[in-house]
C-alpha positions in Angstrom: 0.0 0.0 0.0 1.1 3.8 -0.2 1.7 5.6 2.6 -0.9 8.7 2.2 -0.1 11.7 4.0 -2.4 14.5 5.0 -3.0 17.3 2.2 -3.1 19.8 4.7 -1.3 21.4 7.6 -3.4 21.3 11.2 -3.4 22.5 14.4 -3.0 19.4 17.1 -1.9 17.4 13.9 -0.4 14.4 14.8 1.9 13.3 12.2 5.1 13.6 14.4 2.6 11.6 17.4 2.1 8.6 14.8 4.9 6.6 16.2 3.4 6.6 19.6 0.0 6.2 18.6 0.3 3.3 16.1 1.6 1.6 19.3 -1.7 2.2 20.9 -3.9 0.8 18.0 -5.5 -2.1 19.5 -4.6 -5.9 18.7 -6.8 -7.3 16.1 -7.2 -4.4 13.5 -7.5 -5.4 10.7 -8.9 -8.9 12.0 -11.6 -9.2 14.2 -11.8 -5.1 14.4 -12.7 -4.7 10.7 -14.0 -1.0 10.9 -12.5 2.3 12.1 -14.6 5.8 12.4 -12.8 8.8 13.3 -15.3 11.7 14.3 -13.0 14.4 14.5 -10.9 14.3 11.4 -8.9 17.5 11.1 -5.6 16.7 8.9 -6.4 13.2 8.9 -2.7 11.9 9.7 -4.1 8.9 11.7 -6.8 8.3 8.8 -4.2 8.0 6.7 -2.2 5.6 8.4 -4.2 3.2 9.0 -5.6 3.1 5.6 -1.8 2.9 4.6 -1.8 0.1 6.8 -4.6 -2.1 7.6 -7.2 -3.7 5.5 -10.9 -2.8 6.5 -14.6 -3.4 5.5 -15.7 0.3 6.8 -14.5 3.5 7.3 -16.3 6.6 8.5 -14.6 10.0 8.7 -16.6 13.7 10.0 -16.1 16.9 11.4 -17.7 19.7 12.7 -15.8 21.9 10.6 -17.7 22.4 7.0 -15.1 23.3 5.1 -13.0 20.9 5.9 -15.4 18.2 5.0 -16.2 19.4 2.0 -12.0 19.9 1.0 -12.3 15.7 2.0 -15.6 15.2 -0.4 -13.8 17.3 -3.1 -10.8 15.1 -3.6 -13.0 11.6 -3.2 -15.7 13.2 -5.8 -13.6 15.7 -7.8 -9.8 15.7 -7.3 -9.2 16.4 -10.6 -10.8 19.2 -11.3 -9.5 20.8 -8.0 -5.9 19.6 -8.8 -6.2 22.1 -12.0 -7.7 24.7 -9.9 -4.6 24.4 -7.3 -2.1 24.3 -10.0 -3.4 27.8 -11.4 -3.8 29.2 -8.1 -0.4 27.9 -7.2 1.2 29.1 -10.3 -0.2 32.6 -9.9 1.4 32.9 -6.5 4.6 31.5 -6.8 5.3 34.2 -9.3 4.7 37.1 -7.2 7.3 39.1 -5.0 6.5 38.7 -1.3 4.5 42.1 -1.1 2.2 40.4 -4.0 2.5 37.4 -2.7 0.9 39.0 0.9 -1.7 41.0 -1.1 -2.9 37.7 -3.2 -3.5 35.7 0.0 -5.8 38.1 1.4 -7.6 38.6 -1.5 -7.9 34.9 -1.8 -9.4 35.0 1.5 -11.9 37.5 1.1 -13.3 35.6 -1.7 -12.9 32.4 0.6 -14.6 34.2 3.7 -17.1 35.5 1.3 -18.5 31.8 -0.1 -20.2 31.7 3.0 -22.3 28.5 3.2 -21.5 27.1 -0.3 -19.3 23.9 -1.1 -18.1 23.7 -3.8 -14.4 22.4 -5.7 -13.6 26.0 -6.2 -14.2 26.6 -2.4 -12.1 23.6 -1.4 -9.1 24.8 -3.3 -9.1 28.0 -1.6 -8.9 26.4 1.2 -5.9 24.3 0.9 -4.1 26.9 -0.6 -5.0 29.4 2.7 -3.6 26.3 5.1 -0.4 26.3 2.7 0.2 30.2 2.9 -1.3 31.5 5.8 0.4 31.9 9.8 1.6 28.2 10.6 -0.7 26.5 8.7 -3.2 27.6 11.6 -7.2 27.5 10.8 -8.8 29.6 13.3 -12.3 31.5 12.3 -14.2 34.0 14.8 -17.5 33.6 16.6 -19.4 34.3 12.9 -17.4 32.2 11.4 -14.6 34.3 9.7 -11.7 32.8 8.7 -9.0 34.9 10.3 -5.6 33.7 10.2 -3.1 36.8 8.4 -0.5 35.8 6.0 2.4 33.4 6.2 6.2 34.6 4.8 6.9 31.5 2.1 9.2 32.1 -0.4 7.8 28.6 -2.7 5.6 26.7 -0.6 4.2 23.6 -2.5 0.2 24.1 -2.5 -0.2 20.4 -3.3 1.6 17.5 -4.5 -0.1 15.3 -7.7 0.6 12.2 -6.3 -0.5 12.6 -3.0 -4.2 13.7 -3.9 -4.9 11.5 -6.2 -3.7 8.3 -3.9 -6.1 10.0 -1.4 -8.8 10.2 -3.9 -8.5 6.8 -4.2 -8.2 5.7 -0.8 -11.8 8.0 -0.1 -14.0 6.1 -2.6 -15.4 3.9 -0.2 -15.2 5.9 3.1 -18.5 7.5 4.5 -17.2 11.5 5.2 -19.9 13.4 7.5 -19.8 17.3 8.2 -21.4 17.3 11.6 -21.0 16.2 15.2 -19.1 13.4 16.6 -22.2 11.8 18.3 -23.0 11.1 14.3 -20.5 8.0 15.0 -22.8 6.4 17.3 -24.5 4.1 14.9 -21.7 3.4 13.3 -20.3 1.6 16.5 -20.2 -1.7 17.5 -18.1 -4.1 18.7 -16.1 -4.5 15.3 -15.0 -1.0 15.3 -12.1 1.2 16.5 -12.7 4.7 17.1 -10.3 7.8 17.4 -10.9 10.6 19.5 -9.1 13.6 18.8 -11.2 16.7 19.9 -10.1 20.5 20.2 -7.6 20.0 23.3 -8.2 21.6 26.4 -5.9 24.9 26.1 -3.2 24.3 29.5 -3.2 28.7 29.8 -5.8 31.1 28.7 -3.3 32.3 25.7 -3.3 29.5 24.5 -6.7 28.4 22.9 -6.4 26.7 19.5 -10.2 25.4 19.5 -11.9 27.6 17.1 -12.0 25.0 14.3 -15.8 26.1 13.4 -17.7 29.2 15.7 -18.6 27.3 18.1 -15.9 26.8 20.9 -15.3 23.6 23.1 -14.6 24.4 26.1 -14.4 22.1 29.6 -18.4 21.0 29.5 -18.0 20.2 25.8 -15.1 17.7 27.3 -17.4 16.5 29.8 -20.0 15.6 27.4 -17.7 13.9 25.0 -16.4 11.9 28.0 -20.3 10.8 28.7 -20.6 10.1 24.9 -17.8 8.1 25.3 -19.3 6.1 28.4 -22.1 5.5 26.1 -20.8 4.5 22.9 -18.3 1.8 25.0 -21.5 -0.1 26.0 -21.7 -0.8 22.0 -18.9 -2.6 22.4 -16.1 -0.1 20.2 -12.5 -0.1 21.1 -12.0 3.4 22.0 -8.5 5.9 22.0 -8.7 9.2 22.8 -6.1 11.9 22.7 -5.9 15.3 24.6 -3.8 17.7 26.5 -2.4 17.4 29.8 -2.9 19.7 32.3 0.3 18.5 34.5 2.3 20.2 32.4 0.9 23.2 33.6 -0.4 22.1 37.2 0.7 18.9 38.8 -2.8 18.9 41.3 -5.2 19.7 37.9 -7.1 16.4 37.8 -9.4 17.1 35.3 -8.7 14.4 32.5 -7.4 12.0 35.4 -11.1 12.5 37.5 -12.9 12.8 34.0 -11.5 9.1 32.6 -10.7 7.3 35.8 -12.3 4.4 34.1 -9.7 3.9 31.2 -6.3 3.5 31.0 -4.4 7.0 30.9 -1.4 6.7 29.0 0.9 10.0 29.0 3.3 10.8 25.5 6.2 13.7 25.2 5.1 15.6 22.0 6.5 18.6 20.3 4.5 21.6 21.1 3.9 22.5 17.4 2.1 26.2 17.2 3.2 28.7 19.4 4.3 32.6 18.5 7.0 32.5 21.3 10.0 30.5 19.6 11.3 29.8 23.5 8.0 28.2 24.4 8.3 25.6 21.4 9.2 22.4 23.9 8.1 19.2 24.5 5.4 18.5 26.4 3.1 15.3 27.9 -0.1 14.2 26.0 -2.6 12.0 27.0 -3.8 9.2 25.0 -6.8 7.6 27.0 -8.3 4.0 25.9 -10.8 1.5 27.0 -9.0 -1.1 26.1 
């Protein structure tokens, strides 16, 4: 099999984490676990190792984010046609000085921010291209939904590469993709599946909030209710791995995640803290990865 790899840059993404967490996939995948649903997508770097991977009879992918899902349904339904879009959009800005270049993006934006409610190819192009050329490949809109993030400084950043999308197109053709909530996996569940957790972490300060994927935020009772969906869904009988952020490294005595999923087994990872302004405050740090199994 190829080995896909996400088409886009993400906040939380865990490409550099894969190591770790492919040690954590449970025994039997591909065997006696023949399905796998991941609920909160984002760049998809798990996705797209286990599909690199493992053999399976189902596959179901969503996210809350709308844009995003429709970027996935794009290159399952219409890769090609986007591909030509991203190579003229690509060509365009590659040939600009930097002060162009800056002026391009956020003109490309506007128009991006303007297609509000409509998903289309066209709209999914802009979109990779803004994660390729904006601030750290960061996609953070405000409360009405206003994609935000200013321009990055790339001298010839690659917008997409050929081979890449159209092994991905491939891989999509039979996978069910779902703009919505993650309780959508609930009928999906059963005791033949493996699911993947990977919510909007739990910011360890106040500065530093990366959760507004879509306008609505998720704050500590949206992590309380995904723990209770979690509790539910179990009783279907789905292997279940979770990851999150962990507040020791902020405050040894904050229990939250420990009180929250004394249940499961909390397993804690050193990963590289990947988006932060302050160069000094790029480190590593712990992670949880919580499972039921």
């Amino acid at each position: 099999m190829i080995q896909l790899k996400p088409f886009i840059k993400w906040a939380g993404g865990k490409g550099q984490l894969l190591p770790q967490i492919r040690r954590m996939y449970p025994q039997g995948l591909g065997n006696t676990i023949t399905k796998y649903a991941e609920p909160f997508v984002g760049g998809g770097a798990v996705l797209f190792d286990i599909i690199s991977s493992y053999r399976l009879d189902q596959i179901y992918i969503g996210d809350i984010n709308r844009n995003l899902i429709n970027t996935y349904n794009t290159i399952k339904n219409n890769h090609q046609e986007l591909i030509e879009i991203l190579s003229y959009i690509e060509a365009q800005y590659v040939s600009l000085d930097s002060e162009r270049q800056s002026e391009f993006y956020y003109h490309k934006r506007n128009e991006y921010n303007n297609m509000i409610n409509q998903y289309d190819t066209y709209k999914a192009a802009l979109f990779i291209f803004l994660n390729k050329t904006c601030f750290n490949g960061l996609y953070r809109v405000n409360k009405n939904n206003i994609f935000n993030v200013p321009a990055g400084k790339y001298k010839n950043p690659k917008i997409y590469t050929l081979e890449n999308i159209s092994a991905i197109a491939k891989a999509l053709a039979h996978i069910d993709i779902i703009a919505g909530s993650y309780t959508n996996v609930y009928n999906f569940a059963d005791e033949k599946t493996f699911i993947y957790f990977d919510p909007p972490y739990r910011p360890l300060t106040s500065t530093s909030s990366f959760t507004s994927y879509a306008e609505n935020s998720f704050d500590d009772k949206e992590q309380i209710l995904l723990a209770e969906f979690i509790e539910k869904i179990e009783k279907k009988g789905a292997y279940i791995l979770l990851s999150n952020s962990d507040p020791h490294n902020i405050d040894s005595n904050d229990m939250f995640f420990d009180n929250l999923y004394h249940t499961k087994k909390i397993n804690r990872i050193y990963a590289p803290r990947m988006i932060n302004s302050k160069g000094n405050n790029r480190g590593h740090i712990s992670e949880l990865l919580i499972s039921n199994y």
